[in-house]
N, C-alpha and C positions, 0 to 999 in steps of 0.2 A: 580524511578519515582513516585510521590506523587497520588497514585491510585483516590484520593480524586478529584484533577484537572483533573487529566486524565479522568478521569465520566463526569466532568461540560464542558471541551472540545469537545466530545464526543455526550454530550446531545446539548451542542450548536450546531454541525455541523450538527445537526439529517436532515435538509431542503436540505443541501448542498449535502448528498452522491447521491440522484437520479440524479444530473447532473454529478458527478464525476464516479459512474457509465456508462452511457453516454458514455462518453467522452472512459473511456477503453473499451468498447464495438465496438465502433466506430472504433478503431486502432485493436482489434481483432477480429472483422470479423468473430465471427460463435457463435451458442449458443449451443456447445456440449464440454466436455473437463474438463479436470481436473486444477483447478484453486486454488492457493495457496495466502492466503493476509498475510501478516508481519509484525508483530510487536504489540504495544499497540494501536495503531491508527487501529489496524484492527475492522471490525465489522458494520459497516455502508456501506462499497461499496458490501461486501459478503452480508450483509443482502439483498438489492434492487437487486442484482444479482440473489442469490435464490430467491427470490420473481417472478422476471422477466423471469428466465431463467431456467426452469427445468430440463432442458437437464447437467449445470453444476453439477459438482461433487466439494465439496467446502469443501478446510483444511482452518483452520487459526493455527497462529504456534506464539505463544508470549513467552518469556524469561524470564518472571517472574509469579511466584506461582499466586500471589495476581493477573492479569490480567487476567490470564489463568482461573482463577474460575470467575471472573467478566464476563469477556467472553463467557464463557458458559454457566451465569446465563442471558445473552443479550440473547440470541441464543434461550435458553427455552423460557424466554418471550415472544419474537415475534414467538413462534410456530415453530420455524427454526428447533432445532437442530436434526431432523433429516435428514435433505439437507446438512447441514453444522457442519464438526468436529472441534473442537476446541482441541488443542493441543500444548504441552508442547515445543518448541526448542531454544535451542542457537540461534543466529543470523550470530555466524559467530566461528565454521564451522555451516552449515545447518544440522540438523538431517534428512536429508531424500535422498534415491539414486539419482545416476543420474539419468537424463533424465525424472523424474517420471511427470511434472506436462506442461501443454501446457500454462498454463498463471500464471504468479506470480503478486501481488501487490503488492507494497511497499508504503503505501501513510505515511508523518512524517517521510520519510527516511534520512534526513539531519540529525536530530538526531544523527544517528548514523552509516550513511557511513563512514570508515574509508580513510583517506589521499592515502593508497597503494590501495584498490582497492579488498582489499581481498573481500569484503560481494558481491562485487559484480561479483566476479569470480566464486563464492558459487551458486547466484542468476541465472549465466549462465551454470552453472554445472547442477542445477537439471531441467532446461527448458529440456523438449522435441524437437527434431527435428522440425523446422517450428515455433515453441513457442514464446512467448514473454514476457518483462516483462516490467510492467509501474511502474514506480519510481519515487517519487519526495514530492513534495511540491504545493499547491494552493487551491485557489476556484475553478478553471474548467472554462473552456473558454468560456462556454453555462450557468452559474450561473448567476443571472439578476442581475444587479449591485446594485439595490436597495435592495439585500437579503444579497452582502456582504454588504454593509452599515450598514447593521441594526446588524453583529454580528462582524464588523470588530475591534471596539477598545475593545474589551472581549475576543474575540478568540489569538489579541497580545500579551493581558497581560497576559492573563492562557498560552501559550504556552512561552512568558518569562520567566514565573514562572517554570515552567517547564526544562527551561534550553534549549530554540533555540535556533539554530546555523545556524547561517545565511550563506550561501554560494552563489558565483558567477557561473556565466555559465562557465566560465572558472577554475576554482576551479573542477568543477564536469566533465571537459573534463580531466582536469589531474586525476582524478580517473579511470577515461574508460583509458587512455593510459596507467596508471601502471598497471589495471588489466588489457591492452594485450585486447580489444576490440574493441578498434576503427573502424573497417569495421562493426562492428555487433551492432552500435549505433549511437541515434542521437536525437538531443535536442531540446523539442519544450516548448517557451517559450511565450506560449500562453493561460493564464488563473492560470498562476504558473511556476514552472520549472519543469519540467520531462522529466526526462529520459529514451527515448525507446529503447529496447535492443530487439535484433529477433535472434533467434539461428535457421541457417541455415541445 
C-alpha cells in the first residue's frame, strides 16, 4: 500500500473520525475496555476514542513496517501515545491471544477480508466474552452530508488508487457463513456497510 496515499487519505478523513467514532461507541455501550483498531486506516477512530474516553486501553496492530512507524509517529503528534500502542501484526492470523480485547475495529476492512472468512474468525477469536467488533466501510450515519460532499470525489480516487475493492452486502454475508458466524452477526447499512460481530 503506497504509504504516501495512505497519509493524504488519512489527512482527508481527519473531520470524518469524530462521527465514526460515534457511531462505534454508540453500538459499544461503555467507556472502559481494551480496544483493538486494524489495519492502515487505523489512527483517526483511536485517536477521538483516546481523547474522549480515558477509561479505554488502546492497541493499534498494522502489517506493514512503513505504517507501523507512520503510525506511531500520528500517536506522538497528537500527544497520544501514551493511551495508545501501536504495533506490529499480520492480519490474518492475528498476533495476539484469545479473548484478549472487548472491542476490535476494523474500518477499510474490504481491502482485505478474505472470501473464506478466515480474518474474520481471527477478529472473533480474540474478542472477549460480551465483545464486539465493528467492521467495514463508510462515512458514518451521523456524518453531515455536506462534509462528505466536500471530500467525496478525492477520498474515491486516493482509495482507487489504492486498490478498493468494492463489495456487496451479500458478498460480506458469505464471509460470516464461511467463517461459521452467522448467529453472532449483523449488517447495518447505514452510513456505509459494516459489519457487527458480538461474541457472546
Amino acid at each position: 500500500m503506497d504509504l504516501r496515499i495512505l497519509k493524504d487519505v488519512n489527512e482527508l478523513w481527519g473531520r470524518i473520525y469524530p462521527y465514526l467514532a460515534r457511531q462505534v461507541m454508540t453500538h459499544y455501550g461503555r467507556g472502559d475496555g481494551e480496544v483493538l483498531e486494524l489495519g492502515p486506516f487505523s489512527g483517526g477512530i483511536s485517536r477521538e476514542l483516546a481523547r474522549g474516553y480515558p477509561g479505554l486501553n488502546i492497541t493499534i496492530a498494522a502489517q506493514e513496517n512503513g505504517v507501523v512507524d507512520y503510525l506511531q509517529k500520528e500517536m506522538e503528534e497528537a500527544g497520544l501515545n501514551r493511551r495508545v500502542t501501536v504495533r506490529w501484526s499480520a492480519l490474518e492470523p492475528l498476533g495476539f491471544a484469545d479473548g484478549l480485547f472487548d472491542l476490535v475495529i476494523f474500518r477499510g476492512a474490504y481491502f482485505f477480508l478474505d472470501e473464506e472468512g478466515r480474518m474474520l474468525r481471527e477478529i472473533h477469536r480474540v474478542l472477549k466474552q460480551a465483545g464486539l467488533a465493528f467492521i467495514g466501510g463508510g462515512y458514518g450515519k451521523d456524518t453531515p452530508q455536506a462534509l462528505i460532499y466536500e471530500i467525496a470525489a478525492e477520498s474515491r480516487e486516493l482509495n482507487d488508487r489504492l486498490g478498493r475493492k468494492r463489495v456487496t452486502g451479500e458478498e460480506v454475508g458469505n464471509m460470516v457463513d464461511r467463517a461459521g458466524l452467522r448467529s453472532h452477526a449483523r449488517l447495518e447499512k447505514e452510513g456505509g456497510l459494516w459489519l457487527l460481530i458480538h461474541k457472546p
